[in-house]
C-alpha positions as CSV (number, residue, x, y, z in Angstrom):
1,X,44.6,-57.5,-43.3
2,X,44.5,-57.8,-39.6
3,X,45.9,-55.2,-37.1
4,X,49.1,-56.0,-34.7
5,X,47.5,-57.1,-31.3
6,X,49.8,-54.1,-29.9
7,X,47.8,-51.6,-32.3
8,X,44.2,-53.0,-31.1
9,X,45.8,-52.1,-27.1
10,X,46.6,-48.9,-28.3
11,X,43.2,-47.8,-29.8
12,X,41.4,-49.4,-27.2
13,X,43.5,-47.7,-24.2
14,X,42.6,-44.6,-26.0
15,X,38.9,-45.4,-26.1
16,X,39.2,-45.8,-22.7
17,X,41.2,-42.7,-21.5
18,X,38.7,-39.8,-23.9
19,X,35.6,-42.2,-22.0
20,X,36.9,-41.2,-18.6
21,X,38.2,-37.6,-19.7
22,X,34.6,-37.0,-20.4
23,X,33.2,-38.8,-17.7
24,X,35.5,-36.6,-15.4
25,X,34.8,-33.0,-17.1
26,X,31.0,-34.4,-16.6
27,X,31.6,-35.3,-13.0
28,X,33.5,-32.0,-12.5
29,X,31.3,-30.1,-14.6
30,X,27.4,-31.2,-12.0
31,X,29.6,-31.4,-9.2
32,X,31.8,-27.8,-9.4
33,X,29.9,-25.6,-11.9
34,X,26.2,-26.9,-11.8
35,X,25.5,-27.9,-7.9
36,X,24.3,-24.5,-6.8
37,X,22.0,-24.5,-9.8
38,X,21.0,-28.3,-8.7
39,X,20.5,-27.6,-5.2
40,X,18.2,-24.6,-6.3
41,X,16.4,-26.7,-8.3
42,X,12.1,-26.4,-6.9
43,X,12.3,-30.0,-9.0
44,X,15.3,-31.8,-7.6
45,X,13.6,-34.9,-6.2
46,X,16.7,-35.5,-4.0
47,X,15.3,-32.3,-2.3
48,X,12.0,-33.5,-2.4
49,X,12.2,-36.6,-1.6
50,X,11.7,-35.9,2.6
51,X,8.4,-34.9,2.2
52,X,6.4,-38.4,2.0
53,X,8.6,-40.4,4.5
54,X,10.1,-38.1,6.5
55,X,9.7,-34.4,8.3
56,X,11.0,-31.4,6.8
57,X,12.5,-28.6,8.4
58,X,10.4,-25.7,9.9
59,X,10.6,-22.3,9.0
60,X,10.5,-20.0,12.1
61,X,9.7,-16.3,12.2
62,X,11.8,-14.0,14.6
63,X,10.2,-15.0,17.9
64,X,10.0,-18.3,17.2
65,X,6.2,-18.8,15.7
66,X,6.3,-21.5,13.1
67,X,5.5,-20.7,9.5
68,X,6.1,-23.9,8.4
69,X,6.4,-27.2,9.2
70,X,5.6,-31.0,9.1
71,X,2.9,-32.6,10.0
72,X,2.1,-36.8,10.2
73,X,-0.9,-37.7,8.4
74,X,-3.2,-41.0,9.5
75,X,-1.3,-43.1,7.0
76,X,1.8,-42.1,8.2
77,X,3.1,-39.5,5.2
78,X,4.3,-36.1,6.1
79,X,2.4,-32.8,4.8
80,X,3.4,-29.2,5.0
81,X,1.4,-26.8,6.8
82,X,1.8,-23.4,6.7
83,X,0.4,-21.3,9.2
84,X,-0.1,-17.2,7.3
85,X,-1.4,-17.1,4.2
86,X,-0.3,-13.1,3.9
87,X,3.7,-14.8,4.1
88,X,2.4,-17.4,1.0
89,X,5.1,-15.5,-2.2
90,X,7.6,-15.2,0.8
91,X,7.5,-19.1,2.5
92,X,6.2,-20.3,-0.6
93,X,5.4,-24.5,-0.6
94,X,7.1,-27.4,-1.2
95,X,5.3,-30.3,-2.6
96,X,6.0,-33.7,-4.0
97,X,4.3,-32.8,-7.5
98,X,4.9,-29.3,-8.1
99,X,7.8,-28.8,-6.7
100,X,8.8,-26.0,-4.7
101,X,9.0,-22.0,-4.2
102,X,10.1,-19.3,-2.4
103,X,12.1,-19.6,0.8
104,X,11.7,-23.6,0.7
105,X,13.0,-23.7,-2.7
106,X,15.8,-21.2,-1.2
107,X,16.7,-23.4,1.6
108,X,15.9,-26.5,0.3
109,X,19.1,-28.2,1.4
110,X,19.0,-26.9,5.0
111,X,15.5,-28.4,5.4
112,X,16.4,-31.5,4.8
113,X,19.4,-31.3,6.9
114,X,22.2,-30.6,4.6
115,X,23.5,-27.2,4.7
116,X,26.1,-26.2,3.6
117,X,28.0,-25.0,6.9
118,X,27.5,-28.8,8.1
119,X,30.1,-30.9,5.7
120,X,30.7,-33.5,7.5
121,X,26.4,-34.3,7.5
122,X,26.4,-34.1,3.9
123,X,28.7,-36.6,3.6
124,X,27.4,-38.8,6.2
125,X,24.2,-38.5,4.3
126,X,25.1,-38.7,0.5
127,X,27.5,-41.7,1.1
128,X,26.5,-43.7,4.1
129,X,22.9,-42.9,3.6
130,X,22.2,-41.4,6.6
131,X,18.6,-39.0,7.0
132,X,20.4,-36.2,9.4
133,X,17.4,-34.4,11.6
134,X,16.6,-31.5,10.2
135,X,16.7,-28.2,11.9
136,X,14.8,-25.4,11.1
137,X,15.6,-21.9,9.3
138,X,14.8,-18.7,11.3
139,X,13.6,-15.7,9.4
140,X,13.6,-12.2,10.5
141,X,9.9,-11.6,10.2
142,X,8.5,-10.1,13.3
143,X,4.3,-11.6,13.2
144,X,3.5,-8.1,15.0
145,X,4.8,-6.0,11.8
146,X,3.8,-8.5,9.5
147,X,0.1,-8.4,10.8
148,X,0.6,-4.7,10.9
149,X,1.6,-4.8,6.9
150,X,-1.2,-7.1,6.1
151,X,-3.8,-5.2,8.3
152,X,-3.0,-1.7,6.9
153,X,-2.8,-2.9,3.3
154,X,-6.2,-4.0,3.9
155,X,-6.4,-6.2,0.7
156,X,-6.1,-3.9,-2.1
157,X,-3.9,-5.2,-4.3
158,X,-0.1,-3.8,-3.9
159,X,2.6,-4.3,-1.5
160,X,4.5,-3.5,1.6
161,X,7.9,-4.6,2.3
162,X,9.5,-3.8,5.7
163,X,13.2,-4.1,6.5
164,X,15.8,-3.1,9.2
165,X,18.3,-0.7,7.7
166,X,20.6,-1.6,9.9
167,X,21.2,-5.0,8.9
168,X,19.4,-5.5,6.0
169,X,16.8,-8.0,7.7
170,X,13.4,-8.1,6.3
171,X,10.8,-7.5,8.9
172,X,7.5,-8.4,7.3
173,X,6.4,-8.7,3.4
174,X,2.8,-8.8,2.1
175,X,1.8,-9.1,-1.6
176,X,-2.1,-9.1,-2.6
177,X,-3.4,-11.1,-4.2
178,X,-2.0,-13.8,-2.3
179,X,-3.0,-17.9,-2.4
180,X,-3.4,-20.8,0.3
181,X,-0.3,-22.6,0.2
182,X,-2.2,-25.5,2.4
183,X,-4.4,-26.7,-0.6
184,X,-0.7,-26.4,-3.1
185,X,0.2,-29.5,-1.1
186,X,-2.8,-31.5,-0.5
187,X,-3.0,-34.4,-2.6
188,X,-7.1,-34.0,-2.8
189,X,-6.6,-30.3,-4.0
190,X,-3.7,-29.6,-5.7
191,X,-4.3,-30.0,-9.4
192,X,-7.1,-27.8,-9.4
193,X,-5.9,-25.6,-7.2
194,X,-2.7,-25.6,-8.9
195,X,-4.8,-24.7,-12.5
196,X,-6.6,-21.8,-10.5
197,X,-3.4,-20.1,-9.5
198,X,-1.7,-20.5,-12.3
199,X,-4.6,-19.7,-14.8
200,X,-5.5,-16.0,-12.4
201,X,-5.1,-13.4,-14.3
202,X,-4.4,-11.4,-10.8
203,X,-1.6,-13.3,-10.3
204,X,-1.4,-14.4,-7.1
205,X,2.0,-16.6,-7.2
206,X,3.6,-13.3,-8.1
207,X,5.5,-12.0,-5.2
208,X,4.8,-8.3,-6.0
209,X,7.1,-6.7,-3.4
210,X,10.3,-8.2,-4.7
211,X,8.8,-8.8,-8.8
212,X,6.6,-6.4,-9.3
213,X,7.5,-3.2,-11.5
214,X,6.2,0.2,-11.4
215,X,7.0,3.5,-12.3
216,X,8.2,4.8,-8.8
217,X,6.4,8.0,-9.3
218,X,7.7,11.0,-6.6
219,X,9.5,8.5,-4.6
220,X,12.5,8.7,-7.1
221,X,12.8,12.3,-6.6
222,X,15.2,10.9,-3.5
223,X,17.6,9.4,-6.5
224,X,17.5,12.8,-7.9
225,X,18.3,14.8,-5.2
226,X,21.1,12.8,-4.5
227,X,22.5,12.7,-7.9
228,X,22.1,16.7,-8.3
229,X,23.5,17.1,-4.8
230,X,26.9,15.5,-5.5
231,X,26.8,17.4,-8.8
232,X,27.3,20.6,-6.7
233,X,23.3,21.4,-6.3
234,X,22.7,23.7,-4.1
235,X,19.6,22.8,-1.4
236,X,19.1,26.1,-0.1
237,X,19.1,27.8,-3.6
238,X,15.8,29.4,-5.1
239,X,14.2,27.7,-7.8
240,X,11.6,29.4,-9.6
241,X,8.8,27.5,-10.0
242,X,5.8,28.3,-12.8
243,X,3.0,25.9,-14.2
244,X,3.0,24.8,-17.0
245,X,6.9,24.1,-17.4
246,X,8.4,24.1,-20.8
247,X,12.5,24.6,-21.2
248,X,12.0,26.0,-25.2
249,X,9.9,25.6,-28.0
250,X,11.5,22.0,-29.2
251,X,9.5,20.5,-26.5
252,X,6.2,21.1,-28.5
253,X,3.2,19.5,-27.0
254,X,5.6,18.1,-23.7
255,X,5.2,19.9,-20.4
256,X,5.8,19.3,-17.1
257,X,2.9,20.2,-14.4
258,X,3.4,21.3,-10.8
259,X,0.9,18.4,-8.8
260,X,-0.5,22.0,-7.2
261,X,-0.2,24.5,-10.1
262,X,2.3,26.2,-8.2
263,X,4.0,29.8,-8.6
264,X,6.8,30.3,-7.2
265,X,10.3,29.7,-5.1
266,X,11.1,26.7,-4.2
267,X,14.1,25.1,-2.4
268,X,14.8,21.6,-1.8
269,X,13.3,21.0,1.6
270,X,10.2,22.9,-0.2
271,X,9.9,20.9,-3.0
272,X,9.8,17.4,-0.7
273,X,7.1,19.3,0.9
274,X,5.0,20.0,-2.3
275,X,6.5,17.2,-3.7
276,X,7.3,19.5,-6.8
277,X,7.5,18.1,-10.2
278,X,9.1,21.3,-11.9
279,X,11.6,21.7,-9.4
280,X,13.2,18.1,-9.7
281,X,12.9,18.8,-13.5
282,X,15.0,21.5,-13.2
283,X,17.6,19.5,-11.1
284,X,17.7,16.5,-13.1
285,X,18.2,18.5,-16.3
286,X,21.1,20.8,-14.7
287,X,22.6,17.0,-13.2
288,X,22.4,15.3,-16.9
289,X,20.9,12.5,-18.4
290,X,24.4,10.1,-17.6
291,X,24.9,11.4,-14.2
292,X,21.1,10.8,-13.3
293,X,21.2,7.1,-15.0
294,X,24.8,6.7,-13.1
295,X,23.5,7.7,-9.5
296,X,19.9,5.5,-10.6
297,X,22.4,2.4,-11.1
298,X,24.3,3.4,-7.3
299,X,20.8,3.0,-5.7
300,X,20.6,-0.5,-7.2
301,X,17.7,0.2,-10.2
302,X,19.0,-1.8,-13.2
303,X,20.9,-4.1,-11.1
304,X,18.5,-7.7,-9.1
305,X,19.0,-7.3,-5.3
306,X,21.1,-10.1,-3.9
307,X,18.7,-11.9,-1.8
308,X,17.8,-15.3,-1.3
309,X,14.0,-14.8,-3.3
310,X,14.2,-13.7,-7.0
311,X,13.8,-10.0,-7.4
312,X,13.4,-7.9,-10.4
313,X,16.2,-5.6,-12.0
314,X,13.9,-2.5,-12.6
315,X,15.0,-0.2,-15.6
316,X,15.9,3.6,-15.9
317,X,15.0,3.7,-19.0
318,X,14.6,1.0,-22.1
319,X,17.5,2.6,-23.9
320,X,19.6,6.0,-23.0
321,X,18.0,9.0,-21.9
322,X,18.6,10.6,-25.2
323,X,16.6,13.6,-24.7
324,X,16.1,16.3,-22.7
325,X,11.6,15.6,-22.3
326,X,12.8,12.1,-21.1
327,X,15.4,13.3,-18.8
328,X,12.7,16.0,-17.4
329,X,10.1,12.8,-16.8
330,X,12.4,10.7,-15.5
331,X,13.1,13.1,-13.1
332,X,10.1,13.4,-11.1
333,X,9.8,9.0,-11.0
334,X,8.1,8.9,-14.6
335,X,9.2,8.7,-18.0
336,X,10.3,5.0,-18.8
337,X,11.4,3.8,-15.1
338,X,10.4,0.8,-13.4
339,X,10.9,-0.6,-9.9
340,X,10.2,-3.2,-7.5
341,X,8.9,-1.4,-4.0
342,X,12.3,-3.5,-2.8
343,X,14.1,-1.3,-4.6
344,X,12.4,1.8,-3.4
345,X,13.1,0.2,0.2
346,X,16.5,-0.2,0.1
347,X,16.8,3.3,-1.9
348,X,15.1,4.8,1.8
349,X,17.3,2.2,3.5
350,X,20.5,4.4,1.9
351,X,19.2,7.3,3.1
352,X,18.3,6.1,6.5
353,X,21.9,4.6,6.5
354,X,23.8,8.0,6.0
355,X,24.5,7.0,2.6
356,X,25.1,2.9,2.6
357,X,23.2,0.4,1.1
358,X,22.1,-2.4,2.9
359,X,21.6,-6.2,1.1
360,X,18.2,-7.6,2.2
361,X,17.9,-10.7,3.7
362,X,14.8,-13.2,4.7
363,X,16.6,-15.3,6.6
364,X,18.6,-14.5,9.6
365,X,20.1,-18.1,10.7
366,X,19.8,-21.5,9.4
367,X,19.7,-23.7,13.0
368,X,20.6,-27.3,13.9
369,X,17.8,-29.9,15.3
370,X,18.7,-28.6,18.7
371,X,18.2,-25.4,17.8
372,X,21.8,-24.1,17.9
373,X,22.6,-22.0,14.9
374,X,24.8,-23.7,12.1
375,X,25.3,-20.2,10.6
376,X,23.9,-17.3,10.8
377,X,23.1,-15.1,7.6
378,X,24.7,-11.5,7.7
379,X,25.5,-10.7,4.1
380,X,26.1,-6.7,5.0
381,X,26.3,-3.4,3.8
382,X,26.3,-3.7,-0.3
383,X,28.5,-0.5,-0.6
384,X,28.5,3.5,0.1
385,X,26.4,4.8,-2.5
386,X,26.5,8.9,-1.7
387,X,28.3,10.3,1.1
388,X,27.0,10.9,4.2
389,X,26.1,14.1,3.9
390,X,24.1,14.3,1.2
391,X,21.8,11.5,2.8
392,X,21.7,14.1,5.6
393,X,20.4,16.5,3.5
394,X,18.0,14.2,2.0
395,X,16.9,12.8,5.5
396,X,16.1,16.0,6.8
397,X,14.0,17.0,3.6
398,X,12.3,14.0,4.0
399,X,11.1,14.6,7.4
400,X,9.6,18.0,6.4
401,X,7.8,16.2,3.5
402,X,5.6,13.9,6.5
403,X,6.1,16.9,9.4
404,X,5.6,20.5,8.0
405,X,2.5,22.5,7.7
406,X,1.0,21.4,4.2
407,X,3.5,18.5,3.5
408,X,1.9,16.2,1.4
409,X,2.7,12.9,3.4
410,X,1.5,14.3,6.8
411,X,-0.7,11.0,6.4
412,X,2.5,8.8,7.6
413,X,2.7,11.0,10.9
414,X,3.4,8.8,14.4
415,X,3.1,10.8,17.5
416,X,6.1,11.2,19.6
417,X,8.4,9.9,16.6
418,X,10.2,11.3,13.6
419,X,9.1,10.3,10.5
420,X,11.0,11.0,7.2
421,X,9.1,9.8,4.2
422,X,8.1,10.4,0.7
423,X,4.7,10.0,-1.3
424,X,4.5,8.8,-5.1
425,X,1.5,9.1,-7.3
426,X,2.8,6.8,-10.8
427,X,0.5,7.4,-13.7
428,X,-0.1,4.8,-15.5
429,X,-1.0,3.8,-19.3
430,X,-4.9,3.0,-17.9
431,X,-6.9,3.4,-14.7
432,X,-6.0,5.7,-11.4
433,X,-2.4,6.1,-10.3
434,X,-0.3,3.9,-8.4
435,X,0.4,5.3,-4.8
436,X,3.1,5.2,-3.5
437,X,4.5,5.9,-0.3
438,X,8.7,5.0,1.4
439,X,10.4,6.6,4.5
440,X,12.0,4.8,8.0
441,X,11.5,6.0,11.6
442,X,12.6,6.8,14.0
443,X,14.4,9.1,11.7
444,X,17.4,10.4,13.5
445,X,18.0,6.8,14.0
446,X,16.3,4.1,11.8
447,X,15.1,1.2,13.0
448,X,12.6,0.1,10.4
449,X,11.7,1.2,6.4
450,X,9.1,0.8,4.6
451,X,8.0,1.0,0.7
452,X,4.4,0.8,0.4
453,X,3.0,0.5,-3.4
454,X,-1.0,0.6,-4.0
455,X,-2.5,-0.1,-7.2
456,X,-4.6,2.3,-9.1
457,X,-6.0,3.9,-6.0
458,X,-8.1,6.9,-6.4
459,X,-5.4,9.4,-4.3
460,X,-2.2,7.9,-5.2
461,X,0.6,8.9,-2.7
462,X,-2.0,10.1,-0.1
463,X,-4.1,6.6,0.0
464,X,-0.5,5.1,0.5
465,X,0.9,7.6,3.0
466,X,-1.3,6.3,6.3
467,X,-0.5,2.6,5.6
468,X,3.4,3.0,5.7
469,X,2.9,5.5,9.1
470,X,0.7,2.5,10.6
471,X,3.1,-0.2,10.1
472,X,6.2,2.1,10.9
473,X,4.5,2.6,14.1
474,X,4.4,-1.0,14.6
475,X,8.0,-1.8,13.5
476,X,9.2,0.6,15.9
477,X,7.0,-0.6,19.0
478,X,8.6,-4.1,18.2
């Protein structure tokens, strides 16, 4: 039987309108939904495609230095070079096999001259085929503080991470161990070098100041403090403090230690001072296991930081803190946490902010081939976390923790500036403790914080305590 010719239109007009419904959800789908994930891509060769034929953007630190750029080879193909190998997790590379990381995967489409704050460029570029000059992204790394960080770290392997409070701006960032970007993009040197990287057990492509977790150790006795504060704590009140510290008998074998087998009264500028594991105990336990997780969540652990680099969420515990032992530990920066020492910056940012938390930034402005800024990156403040008051509080116990007779971070002392600050000695499953060390200066008025995290070092807090004074001193000279 054959069809009416009018049926055979029909079906085929319909075969025609479902092909372009799903071409256009397609379309819609890459072009609407997908293109920030595209643009991100370290393998999009459209991204990519700049570095044989063309220059790429630099990437410029606060004052101008170059941290990377393009350079013409004898055949006429364009290499990256990068010029500090302690900025390698934080630049990263770009290359034509392996694609690319950190801040040139971040701003990918700026370095090839397509932000996104220049419209009518794109378009020039995508449909009339035009290469636009590329212009270069400015960072807020200061070299001074950043040779500071890398200096004081001394390379041990840890972290420092240094960030105006005011605006969120990342100063300098040092992760050991690091790699040589240079030999990631040389076409003599990069398989095997790419193999050796990737096949270290230290880990060197891992950017530990933004990925790396730890248990904070004393450091997060600043979350507790604030959560028992706005839970109607009282800082001036008497605490009695005796070693060994057990609430009642269904703790069994559990008990928490005072770091100098202490007896006696303590109060909460006192316990920053002895940095006193019994006393913050007490306070978390008298707080509660929900408030403590809430006020853990309001300082950002659980939750990435919004920055352009991916950073880890951190954890205050792997389930609920369903019991009072586990509440106790997590108190004093033990028990199940983990956090990235961006985390525990922006936790002494809050502090240093009376109360606000700042969202860190790399970049500062994204500029045009002449130099004139396209836009300029100013995410600010993330939210009020605690009231101003209470970071007062906290501020000024943090001070007596670096400045008073006996204080146990008297190691992050500057002379002629207030220092507030906070030591951390994380025990960990095997080997010596983690040290730990976060505070800002000048401390009635911040200009610079740091969070300072060294791995298994023999005196924990106080190894990490005189490498977060020497680069504070540096970040405020700046």
């Amino acid at each position: 039987m054959i069809r009416p010719i009018g049926a055979n239109i029909r079906a085929l007009t319909l075969v025609i309108a479902l092909a372009f419904l799903a071409t256009s959800v397609g379309v819609s789908y890459w072009t609407l939904v997908a293109s920030a994930e595209l643009s991100g891509d370290a393998f999009n060769p459209r991204l990519l495609a700049t570095l044989l034929d063309r220059p790429r953007g630099r990437i410029v630190a606060a004052d101008g230095t170059e941290l990377a750029q393009s350079a013409r080879l004898a055949d006429g193909a364009f290499r990256r070079r990068y010029a500090d190998r302690s900025l390698a997790q934080v630049v990263g590379y770009a290359s034509y096999k392996y694609g690319a990381a950190g801040l040139e995967a971040a701003y990918a489409e700026s370095l090839i001259g397509r932000d996104a704050a220049d419209p009518i460029g794109q378009w020039r570029a995508r449909y009339l085929r035009e290469h636009p000059e590329p212009g270069s992204v400015r960072l807020g790394i200061v070299p001074s503080v950043q040779r500071a960080a890398a200096a004081a770290l001394g390379g041990r392997k840890g972290a420092v991470i240094v960030l105006d409070p005011r605006s969120g701006a990342i100063l300098a960032s040092v992760s050991e161990p690091n790699y040589d970007p240079n030999i990631l993009v040389d076409p003599a040197q990069q398989d095997l070098a790419w193999q050796q990287v990737n096949g270290d057990r230290e880990r060197p492509l891992l950017d530990r100041a933004t990925q790396g977790l730890y248990p904070p150790g004393s450091t997060f006795k600043i979350v507790t403090a604030a959560a028992a504060l706005e839970s109607g704590w009282d800082p001036k009140a008497k605490v009695r403090v005796d070693d060994p510290y057990r609430a009642d008998p269904s703790w069994g074998g559990y008990a928490v230690r005072s770091p100098s087998q202490a007896h006696g009264d303590f109060d909460l500028s006192l316990a920053f001072q002895r940095s006193e594991n019994i006393y913050f105990a007490k306070a978390g336990l008298a707080t509660g296991a929900q408030r403590l997780a809430e006020y853990a969540g309001r300082f950002g652990i659980g939750t990435a930081p919004r920055c352009e680099l991916a950073a880890s969420k951190g954890q205050i515990a792997t389930g609920t803190l369903d019991r009072p032992t586990l509440v106790a530990d997590t108190s004093f920066g033990q028990g199940e946490l983990l956090v990235s020492p961006l985390q525990m910056a922006l936790v002494a940012a809050t502090i240093a902010r009376a109360g606000s938390l700042p969202t860190p930034h790399y970049a500062t402005a994204v500029l045009d081939a002449r130099g004139d800024p396209l836009r300029l990156v100013e995410p600010g403040a993330a939210g009020q976390v605690i009231r101003p008051d209470t970071a007062a509080t906290i501020g000024a116990a943090m001070v007596a923790a670096v400045e008073a007779p006996g204080a146990f971070a008297f190691g992050a002392r500057i002379q002629g500036v207030h220092v507030a600050g906070k030591t951390g000695t994380a025990e960990v499953p095997s080997g010596a403790p983690h040290g730990w060390f976060v505070g800002f200066a000048p401390a009635e008025a911040a200009t610079a914080v740091v969070a300072v995290i060294i791995e298994n070092t023999p005196k924990g807090g106080e190894d990490a305590a005189p490498v977060g004074g020497a680069v504070l001193r540096a970040a405020v000279s700046r």
